[in-house]
VMD Tcl script that builds the backbone (N, CA, C; Angstrom):
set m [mol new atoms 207]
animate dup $m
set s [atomselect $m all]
$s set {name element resname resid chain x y z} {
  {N N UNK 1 A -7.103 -9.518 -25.393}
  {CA C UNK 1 A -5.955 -8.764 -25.004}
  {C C UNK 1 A -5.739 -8.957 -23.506}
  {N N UNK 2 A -4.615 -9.195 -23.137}
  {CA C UNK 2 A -4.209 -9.563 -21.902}
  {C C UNK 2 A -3.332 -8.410 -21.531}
  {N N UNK 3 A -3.805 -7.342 -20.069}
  {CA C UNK 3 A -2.550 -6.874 -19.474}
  {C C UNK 3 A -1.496 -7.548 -18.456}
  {N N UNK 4 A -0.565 -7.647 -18.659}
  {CA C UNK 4 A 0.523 -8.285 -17.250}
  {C C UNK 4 A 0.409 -7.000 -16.365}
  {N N UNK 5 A 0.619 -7.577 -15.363}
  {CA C UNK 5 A 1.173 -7.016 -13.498}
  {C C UNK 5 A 2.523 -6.557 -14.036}
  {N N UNK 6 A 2.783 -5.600 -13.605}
  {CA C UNK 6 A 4.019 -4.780 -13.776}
  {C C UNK 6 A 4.847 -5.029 -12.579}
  {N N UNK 7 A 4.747 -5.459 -11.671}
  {CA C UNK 7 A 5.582 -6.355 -10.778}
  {C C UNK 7 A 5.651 -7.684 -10.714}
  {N N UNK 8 A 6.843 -8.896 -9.934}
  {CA C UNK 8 A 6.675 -10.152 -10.031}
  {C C UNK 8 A 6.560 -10.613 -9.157}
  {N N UNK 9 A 5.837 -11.485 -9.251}
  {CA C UNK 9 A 4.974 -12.518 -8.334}
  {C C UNK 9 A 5.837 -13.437 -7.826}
  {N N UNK 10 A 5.623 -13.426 -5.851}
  {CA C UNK 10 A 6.485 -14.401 -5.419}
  {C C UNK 10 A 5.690 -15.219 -4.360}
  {N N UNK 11 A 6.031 -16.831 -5.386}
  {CA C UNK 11 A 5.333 -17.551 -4.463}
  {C C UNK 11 A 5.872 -17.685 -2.466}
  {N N UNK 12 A 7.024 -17.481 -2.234}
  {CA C UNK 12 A 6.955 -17.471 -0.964}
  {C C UNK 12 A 6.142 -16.583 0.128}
  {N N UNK 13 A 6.052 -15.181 -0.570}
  {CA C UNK 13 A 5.053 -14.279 0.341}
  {C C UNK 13 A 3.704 -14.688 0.230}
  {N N UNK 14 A 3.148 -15.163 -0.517}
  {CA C UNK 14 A 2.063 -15.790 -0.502}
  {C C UNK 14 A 2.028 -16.916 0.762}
  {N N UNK 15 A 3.001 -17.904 0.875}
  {CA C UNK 15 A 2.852 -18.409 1.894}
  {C C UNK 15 A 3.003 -17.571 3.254}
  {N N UNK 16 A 3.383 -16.726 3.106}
  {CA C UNK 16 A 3.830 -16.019 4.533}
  {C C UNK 16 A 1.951 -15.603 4.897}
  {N N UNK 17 A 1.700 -14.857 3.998}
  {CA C UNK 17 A 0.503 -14.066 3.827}
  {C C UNK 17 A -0.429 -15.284 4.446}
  {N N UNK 18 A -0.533 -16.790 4.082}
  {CA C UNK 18 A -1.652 -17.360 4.444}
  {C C UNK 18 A -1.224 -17.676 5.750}
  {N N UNK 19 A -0.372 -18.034 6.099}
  {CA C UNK 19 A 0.107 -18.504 7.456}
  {C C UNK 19 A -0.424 -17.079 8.692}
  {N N UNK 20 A -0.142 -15.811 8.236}
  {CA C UNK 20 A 0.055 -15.115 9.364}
  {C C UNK 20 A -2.179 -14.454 9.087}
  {N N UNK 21 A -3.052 -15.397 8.348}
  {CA C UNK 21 A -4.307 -15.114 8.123}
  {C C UNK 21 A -4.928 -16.660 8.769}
  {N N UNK 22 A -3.900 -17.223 9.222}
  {CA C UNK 22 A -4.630 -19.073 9.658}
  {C C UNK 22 A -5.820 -18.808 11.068}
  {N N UNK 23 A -4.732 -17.356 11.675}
  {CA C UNK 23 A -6.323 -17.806 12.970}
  {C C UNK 23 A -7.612 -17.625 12.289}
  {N N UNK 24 A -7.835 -16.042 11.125}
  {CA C UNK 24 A -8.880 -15.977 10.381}
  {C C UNK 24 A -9.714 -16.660 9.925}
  {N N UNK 25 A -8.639 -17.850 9.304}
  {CA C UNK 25 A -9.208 -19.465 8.552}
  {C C UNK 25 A -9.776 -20.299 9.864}
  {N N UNK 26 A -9.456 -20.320 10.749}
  {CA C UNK 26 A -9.544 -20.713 11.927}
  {C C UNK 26 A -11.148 -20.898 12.233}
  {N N UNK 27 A -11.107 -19.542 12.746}
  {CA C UNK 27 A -12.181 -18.592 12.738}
  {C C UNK 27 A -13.501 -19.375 12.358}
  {N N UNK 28 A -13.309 -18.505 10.934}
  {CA C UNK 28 A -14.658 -19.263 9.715}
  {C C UNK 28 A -14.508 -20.588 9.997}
  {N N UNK 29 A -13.704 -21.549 10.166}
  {CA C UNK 29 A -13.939 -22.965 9.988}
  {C C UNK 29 A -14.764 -23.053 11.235}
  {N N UNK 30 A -14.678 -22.602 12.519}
  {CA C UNK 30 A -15.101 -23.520 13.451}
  {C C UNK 30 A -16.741 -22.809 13.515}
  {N N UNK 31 A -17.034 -21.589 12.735}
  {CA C UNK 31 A -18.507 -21.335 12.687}
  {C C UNK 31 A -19.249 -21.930 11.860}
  {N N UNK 32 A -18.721 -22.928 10.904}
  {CA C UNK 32 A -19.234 -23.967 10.039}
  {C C UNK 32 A -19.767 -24.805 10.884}
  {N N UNK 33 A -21.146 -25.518 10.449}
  {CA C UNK 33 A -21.837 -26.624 10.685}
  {C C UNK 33 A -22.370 -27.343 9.672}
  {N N UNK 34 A -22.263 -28.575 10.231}
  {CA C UNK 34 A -22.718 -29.506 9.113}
  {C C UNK 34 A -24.657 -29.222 8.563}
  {N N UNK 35 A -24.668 -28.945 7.582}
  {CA C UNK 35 A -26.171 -28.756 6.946}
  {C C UNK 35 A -26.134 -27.284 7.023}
  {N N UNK 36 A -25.558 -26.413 7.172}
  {CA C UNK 36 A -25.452 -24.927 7.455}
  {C C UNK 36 A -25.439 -24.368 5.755}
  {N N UNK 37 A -26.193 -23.553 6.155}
  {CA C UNK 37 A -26.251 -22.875 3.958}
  {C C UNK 37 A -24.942 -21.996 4.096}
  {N N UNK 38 A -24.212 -22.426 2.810}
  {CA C UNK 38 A -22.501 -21.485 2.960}
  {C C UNK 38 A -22.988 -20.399 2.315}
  {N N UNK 39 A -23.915 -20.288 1.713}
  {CA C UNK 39 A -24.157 -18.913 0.611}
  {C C UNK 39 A -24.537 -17.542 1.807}
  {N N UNK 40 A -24.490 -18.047 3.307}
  {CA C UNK 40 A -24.552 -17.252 4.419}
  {C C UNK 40 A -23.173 -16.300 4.913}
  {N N UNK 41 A -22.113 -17.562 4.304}
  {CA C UNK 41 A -20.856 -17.190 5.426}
  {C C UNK 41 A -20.224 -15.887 4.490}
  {N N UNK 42 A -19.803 -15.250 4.892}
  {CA C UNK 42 A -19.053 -13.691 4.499}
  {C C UNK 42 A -17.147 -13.791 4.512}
  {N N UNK 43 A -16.910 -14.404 3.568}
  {CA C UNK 43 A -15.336 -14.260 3.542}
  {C C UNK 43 A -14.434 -12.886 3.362}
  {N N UNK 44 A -13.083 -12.866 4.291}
  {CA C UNK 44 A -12.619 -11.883 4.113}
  {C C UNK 44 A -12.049 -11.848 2.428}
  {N N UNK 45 A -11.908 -10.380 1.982}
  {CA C UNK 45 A -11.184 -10.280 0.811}
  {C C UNK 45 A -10.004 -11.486 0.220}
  {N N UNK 46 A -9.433 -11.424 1.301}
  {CA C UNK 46 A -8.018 -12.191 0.833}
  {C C UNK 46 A -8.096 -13.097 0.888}
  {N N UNK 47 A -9.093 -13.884 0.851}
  {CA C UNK 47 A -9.411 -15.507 0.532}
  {C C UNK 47 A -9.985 -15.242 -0.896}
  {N N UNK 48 A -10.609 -14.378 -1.374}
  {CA C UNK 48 A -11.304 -14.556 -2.581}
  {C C UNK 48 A -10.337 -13.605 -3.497}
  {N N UNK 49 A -9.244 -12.486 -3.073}
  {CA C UNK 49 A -9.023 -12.022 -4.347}
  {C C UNK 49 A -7.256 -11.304 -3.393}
  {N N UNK 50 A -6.069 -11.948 -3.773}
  {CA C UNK 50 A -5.137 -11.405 -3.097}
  {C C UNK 50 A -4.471 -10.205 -3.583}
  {N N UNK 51 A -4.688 -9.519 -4.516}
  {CA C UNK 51 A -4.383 -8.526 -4.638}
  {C C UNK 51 A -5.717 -7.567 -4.629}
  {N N UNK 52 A -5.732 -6.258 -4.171}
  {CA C UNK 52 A -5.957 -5.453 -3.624}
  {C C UNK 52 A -7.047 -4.602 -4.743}
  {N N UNK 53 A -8.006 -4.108 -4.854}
  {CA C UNK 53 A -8.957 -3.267 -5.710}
  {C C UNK 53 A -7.926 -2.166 -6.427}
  {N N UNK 54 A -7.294 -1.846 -5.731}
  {CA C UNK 54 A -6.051 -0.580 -5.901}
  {C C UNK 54 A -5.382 -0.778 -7.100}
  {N N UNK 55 A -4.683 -1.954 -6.818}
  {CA C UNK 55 A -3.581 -2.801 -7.321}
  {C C UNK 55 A -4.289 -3.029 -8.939}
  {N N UNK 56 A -5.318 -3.883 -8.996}
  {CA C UNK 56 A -5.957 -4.080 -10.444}
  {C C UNK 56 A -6.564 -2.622 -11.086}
  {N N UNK 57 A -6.787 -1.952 -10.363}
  {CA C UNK 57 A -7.146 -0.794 -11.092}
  {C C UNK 57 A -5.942 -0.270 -12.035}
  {N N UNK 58 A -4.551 -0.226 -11.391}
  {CA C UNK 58 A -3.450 0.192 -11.480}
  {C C UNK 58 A -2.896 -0.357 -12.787}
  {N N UNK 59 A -2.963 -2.150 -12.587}
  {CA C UNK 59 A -2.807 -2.327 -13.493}
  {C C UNK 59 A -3.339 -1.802 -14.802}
  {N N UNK 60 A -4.703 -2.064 -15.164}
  {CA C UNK 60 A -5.509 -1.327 -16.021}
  {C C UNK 60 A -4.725 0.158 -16.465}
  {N N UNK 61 A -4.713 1.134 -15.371}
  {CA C UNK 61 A -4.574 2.803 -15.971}
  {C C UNK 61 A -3.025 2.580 -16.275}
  {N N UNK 62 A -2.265 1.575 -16.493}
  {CA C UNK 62 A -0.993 1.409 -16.743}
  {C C UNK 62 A -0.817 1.470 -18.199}
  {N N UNK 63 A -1.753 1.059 -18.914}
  {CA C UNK 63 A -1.447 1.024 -20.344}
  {C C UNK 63 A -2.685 1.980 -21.070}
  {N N UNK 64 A -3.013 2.929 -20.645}
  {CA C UNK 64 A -3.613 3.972 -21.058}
  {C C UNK 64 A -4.109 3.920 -22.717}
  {N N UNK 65 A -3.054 3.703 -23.214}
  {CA C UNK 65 A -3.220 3.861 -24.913}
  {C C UNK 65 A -3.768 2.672 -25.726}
  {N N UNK 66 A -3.794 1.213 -24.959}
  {CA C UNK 66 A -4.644 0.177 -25.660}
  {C C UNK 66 A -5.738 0.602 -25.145}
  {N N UNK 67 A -6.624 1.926 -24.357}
  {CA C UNK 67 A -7.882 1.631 -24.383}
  {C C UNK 67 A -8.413 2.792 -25.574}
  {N N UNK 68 A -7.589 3.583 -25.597}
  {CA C UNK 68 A -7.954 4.598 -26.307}
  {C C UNK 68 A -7.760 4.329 -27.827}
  {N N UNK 69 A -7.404 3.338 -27.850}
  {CA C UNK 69 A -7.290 2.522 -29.577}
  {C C UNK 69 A -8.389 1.831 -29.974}
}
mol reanalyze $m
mol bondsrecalc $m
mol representation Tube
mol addrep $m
């Protein structure tokens, strides 16, 4: 069973979103070294998950009655 996002997804804010996070990317890239263990480096949220803990919860308590079935 699949829930949908109750809003729609737009690829242009996504680009806005990575552009105005590039010094971030920045950042992490230039503390990289070659032979360096990555299982060290600590990424912000929004590289690994762009919507929000909030947001997926939301989705979920949105359809209340497929869980209670």
């Amino acid at each position: 069973m699949m829930i949908l996002a109750l809003y729609e997804d737009n690829d242009d804010n996504n680009d806005i979103e990575l552009d105005s996070h590039g010094s971030v990317i920045r950042h992490l890239l230039s503390q990289v070294k070659i032979g360096m263990d990555l299982t060290k480096v600590v990424l912000p949220t929004f590289i690994l998950e762009r919507r929000s803990l909030l947001e997926m919860y939301a989705d979920y308590f949105a359809h209340p009655d497929m869980f209670i079935k």
